[in-house]
C-alpha positions in Angstrom: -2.3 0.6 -29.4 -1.8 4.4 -28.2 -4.7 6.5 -28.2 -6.5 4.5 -30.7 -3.9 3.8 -33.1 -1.9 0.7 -33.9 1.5 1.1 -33.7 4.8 -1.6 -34.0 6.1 -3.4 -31.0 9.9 -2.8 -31.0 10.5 -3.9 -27.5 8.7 -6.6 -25.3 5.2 -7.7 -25.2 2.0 -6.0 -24.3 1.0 -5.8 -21.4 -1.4 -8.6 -20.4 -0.6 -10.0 -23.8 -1.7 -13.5 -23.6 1.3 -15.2 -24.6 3.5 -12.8 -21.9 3.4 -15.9 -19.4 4.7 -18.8 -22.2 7.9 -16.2 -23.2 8.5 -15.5 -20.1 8.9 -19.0 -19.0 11.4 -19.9 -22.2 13.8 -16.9 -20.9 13.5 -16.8 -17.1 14.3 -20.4 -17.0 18.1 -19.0 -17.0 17.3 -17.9 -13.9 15.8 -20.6 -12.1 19.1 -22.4 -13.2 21.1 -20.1 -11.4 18.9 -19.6 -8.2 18.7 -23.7 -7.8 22.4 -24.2 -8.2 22.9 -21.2 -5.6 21.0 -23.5 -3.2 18.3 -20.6 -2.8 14.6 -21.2 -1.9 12.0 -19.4 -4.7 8.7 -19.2 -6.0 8.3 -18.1 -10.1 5.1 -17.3 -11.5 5.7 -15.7 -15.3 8.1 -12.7 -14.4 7.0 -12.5 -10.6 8.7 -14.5 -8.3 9.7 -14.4 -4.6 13.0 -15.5 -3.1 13.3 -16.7 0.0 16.5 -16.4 2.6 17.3 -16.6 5.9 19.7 -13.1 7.0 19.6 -9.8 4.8 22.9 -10.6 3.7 21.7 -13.5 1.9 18.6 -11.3 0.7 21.3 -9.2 -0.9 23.1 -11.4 -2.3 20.1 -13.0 -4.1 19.1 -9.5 -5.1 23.2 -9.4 -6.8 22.1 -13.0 -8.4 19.2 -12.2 -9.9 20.6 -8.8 -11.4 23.9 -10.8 -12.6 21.9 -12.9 -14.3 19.3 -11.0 -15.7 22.1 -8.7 -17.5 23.5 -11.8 -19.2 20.4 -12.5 -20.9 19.2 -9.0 -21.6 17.3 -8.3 -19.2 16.5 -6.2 -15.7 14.6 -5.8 -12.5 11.8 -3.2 -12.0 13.2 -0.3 -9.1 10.1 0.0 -8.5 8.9 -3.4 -8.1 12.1 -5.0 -6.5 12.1 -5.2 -2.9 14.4 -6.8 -0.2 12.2 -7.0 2.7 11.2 -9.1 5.9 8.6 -11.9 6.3 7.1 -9.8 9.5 6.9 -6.2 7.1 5.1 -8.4 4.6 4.8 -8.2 0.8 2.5 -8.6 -2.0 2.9 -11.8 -4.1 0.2 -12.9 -6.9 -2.3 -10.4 -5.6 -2.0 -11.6 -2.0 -0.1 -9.3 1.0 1.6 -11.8 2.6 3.2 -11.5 6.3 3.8 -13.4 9.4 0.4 -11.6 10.7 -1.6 -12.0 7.6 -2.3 -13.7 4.2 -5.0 -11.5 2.7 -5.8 -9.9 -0.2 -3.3 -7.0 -1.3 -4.7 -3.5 -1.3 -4.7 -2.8 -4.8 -6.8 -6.0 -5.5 -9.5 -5.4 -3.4 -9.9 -1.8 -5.3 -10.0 -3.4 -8.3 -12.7 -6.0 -7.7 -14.5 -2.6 -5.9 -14.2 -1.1 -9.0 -15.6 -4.2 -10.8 -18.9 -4.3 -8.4 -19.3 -0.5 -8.3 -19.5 -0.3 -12.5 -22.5 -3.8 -11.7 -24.4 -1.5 -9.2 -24.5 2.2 -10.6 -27.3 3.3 -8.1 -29.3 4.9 -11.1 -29.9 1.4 -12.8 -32.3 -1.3 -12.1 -31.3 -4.4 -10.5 -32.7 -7.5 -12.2 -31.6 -10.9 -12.9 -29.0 -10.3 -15.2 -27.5 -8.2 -12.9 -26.9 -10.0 -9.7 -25.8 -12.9 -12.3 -22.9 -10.9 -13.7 -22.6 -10.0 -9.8 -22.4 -13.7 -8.4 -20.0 -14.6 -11.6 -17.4 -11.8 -10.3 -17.9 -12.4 -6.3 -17.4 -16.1 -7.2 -14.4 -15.9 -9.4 -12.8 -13.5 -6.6 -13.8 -15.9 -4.0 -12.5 -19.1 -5.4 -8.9 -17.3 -6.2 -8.2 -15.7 -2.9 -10.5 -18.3 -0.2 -7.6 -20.9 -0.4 -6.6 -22.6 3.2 -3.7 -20.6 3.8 -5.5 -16.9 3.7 -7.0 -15.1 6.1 -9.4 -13.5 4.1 -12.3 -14.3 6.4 -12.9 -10.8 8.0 -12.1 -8.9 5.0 -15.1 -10.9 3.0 -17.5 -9.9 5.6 -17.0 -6.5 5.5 -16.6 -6.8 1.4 -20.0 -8.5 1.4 -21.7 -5.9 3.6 -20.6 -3.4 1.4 -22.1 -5.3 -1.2 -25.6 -5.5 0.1 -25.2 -1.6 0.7 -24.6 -1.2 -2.8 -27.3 -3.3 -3.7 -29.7 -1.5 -1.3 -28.6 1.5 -2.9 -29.1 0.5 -6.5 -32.6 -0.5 -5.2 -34.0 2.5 -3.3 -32.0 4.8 -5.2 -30.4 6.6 -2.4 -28.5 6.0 1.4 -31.5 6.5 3.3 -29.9 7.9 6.9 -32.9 9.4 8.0 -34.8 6.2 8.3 -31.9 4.3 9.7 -31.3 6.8 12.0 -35.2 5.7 13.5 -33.9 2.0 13.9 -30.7 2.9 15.8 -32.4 5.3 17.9 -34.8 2.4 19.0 -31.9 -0.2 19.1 -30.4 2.9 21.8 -33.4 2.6 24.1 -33.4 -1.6 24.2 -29.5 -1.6 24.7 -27.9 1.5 25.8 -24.6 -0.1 26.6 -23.8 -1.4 23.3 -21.3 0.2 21.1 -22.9 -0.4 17.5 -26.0 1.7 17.7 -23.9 5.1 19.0 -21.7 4.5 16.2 -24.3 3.9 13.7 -26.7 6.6 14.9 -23.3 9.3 15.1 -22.3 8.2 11.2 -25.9 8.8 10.4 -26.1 12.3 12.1 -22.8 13.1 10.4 -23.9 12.2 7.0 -27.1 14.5 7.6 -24.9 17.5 8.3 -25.5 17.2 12.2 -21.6 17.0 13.6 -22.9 18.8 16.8 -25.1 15.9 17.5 -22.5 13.4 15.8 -19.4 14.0 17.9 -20.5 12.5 21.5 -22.3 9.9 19.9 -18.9 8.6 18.7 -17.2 9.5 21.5 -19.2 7.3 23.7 -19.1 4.6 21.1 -15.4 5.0 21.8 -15.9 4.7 25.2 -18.1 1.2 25.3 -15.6 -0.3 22.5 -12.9 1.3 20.5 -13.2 1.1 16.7 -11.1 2.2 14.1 -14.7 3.7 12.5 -15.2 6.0 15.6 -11.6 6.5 16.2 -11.3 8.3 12.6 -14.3 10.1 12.8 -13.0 11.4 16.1 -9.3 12.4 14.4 -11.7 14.2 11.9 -13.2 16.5 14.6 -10.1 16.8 16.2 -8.3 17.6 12.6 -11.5 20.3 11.9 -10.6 21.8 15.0 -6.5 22.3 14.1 -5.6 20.1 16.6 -3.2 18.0 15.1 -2.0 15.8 18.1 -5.4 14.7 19.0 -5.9 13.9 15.3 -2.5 12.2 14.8 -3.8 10.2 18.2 -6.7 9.3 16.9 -5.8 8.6 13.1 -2.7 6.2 14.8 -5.4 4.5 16.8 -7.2 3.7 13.7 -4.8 2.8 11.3 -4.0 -0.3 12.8 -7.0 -1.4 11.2 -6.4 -3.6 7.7 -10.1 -2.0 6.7 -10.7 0.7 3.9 -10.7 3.2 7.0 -7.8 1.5 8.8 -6.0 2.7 5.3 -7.8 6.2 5.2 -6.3 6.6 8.5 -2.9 5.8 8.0 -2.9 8.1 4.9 -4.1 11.1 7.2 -1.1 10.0 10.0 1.4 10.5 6.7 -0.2 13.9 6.0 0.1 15.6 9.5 3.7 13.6 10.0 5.6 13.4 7.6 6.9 17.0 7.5 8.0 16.9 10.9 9.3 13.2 11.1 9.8 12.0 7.3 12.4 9.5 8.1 9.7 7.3 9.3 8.4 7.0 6.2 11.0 7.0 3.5 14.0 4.2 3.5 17.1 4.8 1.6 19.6 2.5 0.3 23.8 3.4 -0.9 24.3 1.8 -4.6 27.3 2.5 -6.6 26.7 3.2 -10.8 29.2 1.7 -13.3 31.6 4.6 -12.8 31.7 3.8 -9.1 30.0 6.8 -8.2 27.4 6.8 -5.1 23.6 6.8 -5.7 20.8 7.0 -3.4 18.0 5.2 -4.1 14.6 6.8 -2.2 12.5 4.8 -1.6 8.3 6.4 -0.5 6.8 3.7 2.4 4.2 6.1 3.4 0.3 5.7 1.6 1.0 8.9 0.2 3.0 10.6 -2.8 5.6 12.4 -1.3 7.7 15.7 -3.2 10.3 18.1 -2.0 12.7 15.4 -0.5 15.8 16.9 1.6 18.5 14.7 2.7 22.7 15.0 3.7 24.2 12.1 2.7 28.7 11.4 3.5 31.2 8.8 3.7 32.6 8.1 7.1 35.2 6.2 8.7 34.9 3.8 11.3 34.5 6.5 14.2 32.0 8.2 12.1 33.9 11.3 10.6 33.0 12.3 7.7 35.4 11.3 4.4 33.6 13.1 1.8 30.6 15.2 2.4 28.0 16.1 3.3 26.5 17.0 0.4 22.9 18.3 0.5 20.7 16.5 -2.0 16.9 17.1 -3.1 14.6 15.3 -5.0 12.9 18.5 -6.3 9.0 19.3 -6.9 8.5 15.8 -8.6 5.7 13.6 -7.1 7.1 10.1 -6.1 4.4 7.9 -5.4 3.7 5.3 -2.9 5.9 2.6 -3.1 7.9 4.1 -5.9 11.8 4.6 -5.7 14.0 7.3 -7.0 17.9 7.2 -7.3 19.9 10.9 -6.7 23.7 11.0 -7.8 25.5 12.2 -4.6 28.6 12.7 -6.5 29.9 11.3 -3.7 33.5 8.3 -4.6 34.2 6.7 -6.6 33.8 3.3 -3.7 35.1 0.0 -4.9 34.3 -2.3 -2.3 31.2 -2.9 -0.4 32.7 -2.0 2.8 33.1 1.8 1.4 29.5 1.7 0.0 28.7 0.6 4.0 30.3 3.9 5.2 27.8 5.9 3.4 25.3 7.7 6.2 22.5 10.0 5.0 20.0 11.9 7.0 16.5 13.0 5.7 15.6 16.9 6.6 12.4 17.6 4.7 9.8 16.1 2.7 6.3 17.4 2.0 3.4 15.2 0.5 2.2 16.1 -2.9 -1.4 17.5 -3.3 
């Protein structure tokens, strides 16, 4: 259906069609064939699956498996969902983000059961019983999915459900009451002046009310008795206000080692002021060869926010590094690329026929700006 009217499927199913998962299993047990008699290790659920190897070499040579295969029946991978990465770097699996530091929910599925509480507690309604029933059916579906043995989901729920009762505390008095709470800290301030919380509560109270004068020592001090990623980005915001962009990229780095929403906030906001000067730290780049031989480069956007305006020199060298061909200056133009998302440029670099000329291919990033 497209805007409201039916038309024919010529290609595929729908997405989130309900028999997706049965046709995929008929066709992509071709490719389980192959991966088993290659000896490789791999998890399949439907069309998502994770392959397992020991060296990047391997990784790649999966990767060559998998697309070899694929072609034979028809198919082909996603660019922008195919990945060869490392077990300490992480990746998303099933709606999990999965990592030698972590097994937690993934990013975009704790927005989307947000999205799912926020549309049960719209602060203008009334909470009754049939409300926090459809509540307790979605927090317990969510719960029994992703609390399984292996997560570590357990500081990540906490914070979920205390932003749960705010919402409910909001949907009950109709508003963020700051000016009362504000009372309560400044009376938890006189019992226990060298605790953290109630400077940090009391300065995001002030700075809600409009009183960032008041606000910023507040957090400062909190940030003196116990750093938190919470004061930490309010402190890069001050710092940011105030154009000073190295106390803001200290700050915002401070923060965004944080896995909370303001953890991600704050890595967003280290992209924005660093990516103009430094944007090889955030975009990766890969040499592939199209059927005529001739070099792509496929872009790929590892910063948390879209990206435009890419500028890179890309050659082929020779062992001592001398350039072959090139460079050539390539751009990827005004289009937005998105986080995540990968691009391929023609270079018109080769042709290359073995994969010890598409190794000799060296590219250097210039410029890139993040889209608005």
């Amino acid at each position: 259906m497209e805007n409201g009217v039916f038309k024919p499927t010529t290609v595929g199913t729908p997405q989130g069609g309900v028999i997706s998962p049965l046709l995929a299993n008929l066709v992509l047990n071709h490719l389980d064939w192959s991966l088993e008699d290659a000896g490789y290790r791999f998890a399949r659920y439907a069309d998502d699956f994770v392959i397992v190897c020991l060296t990047p070499q391997q990784a790649q040579e999966a990767l060559d498996t998998v697309q070899r295969t694929l072609k034979d029946i028809g198919l082909a991978l996603s660019p922008e969902k195919t990945r060869v990465t490392t077990y300490g770097k992480g990746y998303e699996f099933l709606g999990f983000f999965l990592s030698s530091r972590s097994r937690r929910m993934r990013d975009k599925s704790v927005q989307r059961f947000k999205t799912k509480i926020r549309e049960l507690t719209i602060r203008k309604h009334n909470m009754d019983k049939d409300v926090i029933a459809r509540l307790n059916r979605v927090v317990r579906g969510t719960a029994n999915y992703y609390a399984a043995s292996f997560t570590t989901n357990r500081w990540m729920f906490q914070k979920l459900d205390s932003w749960i009762r705010m919402r409910l505390r909001c949907m009950k008095l109709k508003r963020k009451n700051y000016k009362a709470a504000l009372d309560h800290y400044q009376r938890a301030l006189t019992l226990n002046g060298g605790y953290f919380k109630p400077y940090l509560q009391s300065a995001i109270a002030r700075y809600e009310l409009g009183e960032r004068a008041e606000a910023k020592p507040l957090f400062a001090k909190s940030m003196e008795l116990l750093p938190t990623a919470t004061a930490a980005y309010y402190l890069g915001r001050f710092a940011q206000d105030a154009g000073d962009t190295e106390g803001a990229l200290k700050y915002y780095q401070m923060a965004a080692g944080s896995d909370s929403d303001i953890g991600k906030e704050s890595g967003k906001q280290v992209a924005v002021l660093d990516l103009p000067r430094n944007p090889g730290n955030y975009l990766a780049a890969e040499a592939r060869v199209d059927k005529n031989g001739q070099v792509l480069i496929a872009i790929q956007n590892r910063a948390q926010v879209p990206v435009r305006a890419i500028e890179l020199r890309v050659a082929i060298t020779n062992a001592a590094g001398q350039a072959l061909q090139g460079p050539v200056r390539l751009t990827s133009g005004n289009k937005t690329i998105a986080a995540g998302q990968i691009i391929e440029i023609p270079t018109g670099l080769g042709p290359v026929t073995t994969k010890a000329e598409l190794a000799a291919v060296r590219w250097q990033f210039d410029k890139a700006a993040v889209a608005q």
